[in-house]
N, C-alpha and C positions, 0 to 999 in steps of 0.2 A: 837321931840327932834333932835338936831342934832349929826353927828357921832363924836364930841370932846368930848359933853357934856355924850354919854354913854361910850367913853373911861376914862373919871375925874370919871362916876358913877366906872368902871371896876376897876380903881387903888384904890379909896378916898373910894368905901364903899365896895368894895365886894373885894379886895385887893388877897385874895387865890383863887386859880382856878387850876383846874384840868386841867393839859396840856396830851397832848396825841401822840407818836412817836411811830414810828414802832421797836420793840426790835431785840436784834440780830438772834434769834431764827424767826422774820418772823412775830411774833404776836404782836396787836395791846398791848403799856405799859402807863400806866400815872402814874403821880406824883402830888404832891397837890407845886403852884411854887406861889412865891408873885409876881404881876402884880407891880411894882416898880416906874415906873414914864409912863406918858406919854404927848404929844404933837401931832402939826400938822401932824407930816410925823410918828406919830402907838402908841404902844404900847412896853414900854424895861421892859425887868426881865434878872437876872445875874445866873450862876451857875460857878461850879468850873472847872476849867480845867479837872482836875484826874476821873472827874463822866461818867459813861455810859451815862448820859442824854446828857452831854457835844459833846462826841463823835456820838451821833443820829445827834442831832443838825446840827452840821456838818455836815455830809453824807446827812442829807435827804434835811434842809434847808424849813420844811414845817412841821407844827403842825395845831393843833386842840385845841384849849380853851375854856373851860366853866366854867362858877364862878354862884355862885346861894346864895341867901337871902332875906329873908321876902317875901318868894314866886314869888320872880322875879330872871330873868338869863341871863346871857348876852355869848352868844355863836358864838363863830369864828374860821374860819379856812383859813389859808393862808400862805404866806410865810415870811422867818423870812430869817437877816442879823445879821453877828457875828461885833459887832464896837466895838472891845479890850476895853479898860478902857475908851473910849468916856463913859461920864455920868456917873462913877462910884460914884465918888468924891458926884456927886449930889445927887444921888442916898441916900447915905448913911448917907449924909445930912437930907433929906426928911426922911428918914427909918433910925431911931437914934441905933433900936433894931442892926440892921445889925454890928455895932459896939463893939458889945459886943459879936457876934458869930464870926466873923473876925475881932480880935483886932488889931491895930496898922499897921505893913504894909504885913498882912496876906492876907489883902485884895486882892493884889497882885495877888491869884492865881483863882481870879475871869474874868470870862470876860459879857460883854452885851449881850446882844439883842435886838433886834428890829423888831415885829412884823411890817411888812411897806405896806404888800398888803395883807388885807383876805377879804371874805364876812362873817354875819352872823346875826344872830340876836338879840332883844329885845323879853321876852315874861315874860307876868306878870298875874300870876293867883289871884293877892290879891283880887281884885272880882271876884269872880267865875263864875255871870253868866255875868259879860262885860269883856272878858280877852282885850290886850294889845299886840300885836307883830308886832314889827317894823325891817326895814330890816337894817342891821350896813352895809356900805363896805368904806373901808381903803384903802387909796394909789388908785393908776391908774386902778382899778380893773373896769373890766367887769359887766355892773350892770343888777344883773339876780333875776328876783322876781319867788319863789317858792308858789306852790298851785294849787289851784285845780281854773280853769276856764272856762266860760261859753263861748260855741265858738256858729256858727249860726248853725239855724236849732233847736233853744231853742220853743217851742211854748205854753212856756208860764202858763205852769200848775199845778204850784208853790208845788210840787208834794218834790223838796228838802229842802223848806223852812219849809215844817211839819217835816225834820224828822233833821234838823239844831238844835244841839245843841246852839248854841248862836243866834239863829236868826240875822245871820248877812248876808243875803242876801236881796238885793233890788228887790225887786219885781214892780216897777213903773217904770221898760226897760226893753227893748226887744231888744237881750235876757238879762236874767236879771244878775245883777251885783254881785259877792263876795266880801263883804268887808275884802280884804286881812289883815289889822291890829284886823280883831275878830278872823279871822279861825281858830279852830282846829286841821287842817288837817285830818281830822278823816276817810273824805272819805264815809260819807253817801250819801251824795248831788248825787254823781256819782255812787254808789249805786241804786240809784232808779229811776236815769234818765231813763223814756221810751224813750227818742230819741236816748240815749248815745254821749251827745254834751257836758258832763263834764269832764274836763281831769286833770289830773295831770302835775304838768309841776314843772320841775327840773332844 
């Protein structure tokens, strides 16, 4: 899939998501925020001026999001832009509820957002033993694949493939291949490498 069609999945069906700032006190805070509209250039949700969330925003200019249902999630983090009442109007269009928690021109003391550059992911457990995880990145972002890989010096002794919970390793290359959209990250594979040619990579 591509990354519009899991941000229309992020707004159109998994709609609330767990946003995450760093509070005043230093410690990681979330809140459950509705994903509101989104297009080519991210992802927009609104809050109120008067809110702590508001004032994080602000100051940090960078969140964490994850929304989850029907055992699938869609997880990002990156940075975010304040567009005043840009898309409100629309917003509240699309989101009818919104009208009846800010009636009339209450709305007023609401302003946007615009997630415009995160990385993150797809990961879907609704089969259990063929999971799902795709990489999401938004805007100009630096594209970094996370996981565990097979460097050289692999010889071959299919020693992580027995102990792979989803048998999602290629065993017909040398060295042999992870298929990054099954992994678990679980970290067995490297685990039990006698050469120690599996690594983690972030």
């Amino acid at each position: 899939m591509t990354t519009n069609e899991y941000l229309k999945m992020l707004v159109e069906q998994f709609h609330s998501a767990a946003v995450a700032t760093i509070g005043s006190d230093g410690h990681p805070q979330t809140r459950i925020i509705d994903m509101m509209l989104w297009d080519e250039k991210g992802v927009y949700f609104l809050t109120a001026k008067g809110k702590a969330f508001y004032r994080q925003l602000m100051a940090q200019s960078f969140i964490a999001v994850s929304a989850t249902k029907d055992k699938a999630s869609i997880s990002l983090r990156g940075k975010i832009r304040n567009i005043g009442h840009e898309k409100l109007d629309e917003i509240f269009e699309k989101n009818p509820y919104m009208q009846e928690i800010y009636p009339g021109d209450t709305r007023s003391a609401l302003e946007v957002f615009c997630l415009y550059q995160a990385q993150g992911e797809y990961f879907d457990i609704g089969n259990p033993s063929h999971v799902t995880r795709e990489s999401i990145f938004i805007g100009e972002n630096e594209t970094r694949h996370s996981g565990y890989f097979v460097g050289p010096g692999c010889i071959g002794c299919k020693l992580c493939d027995s102990v792979c919970p989803q048998n999602c390793i290629d065993l017909s290359l040398k060295p042999v291949v992870i298929d990054q959209n099954r992994c678990l990250h679980c970290g067995r594979c490297a685990e039990v490498c006698p050469e120690q040619v599996i690594e983690r990579k972030d």
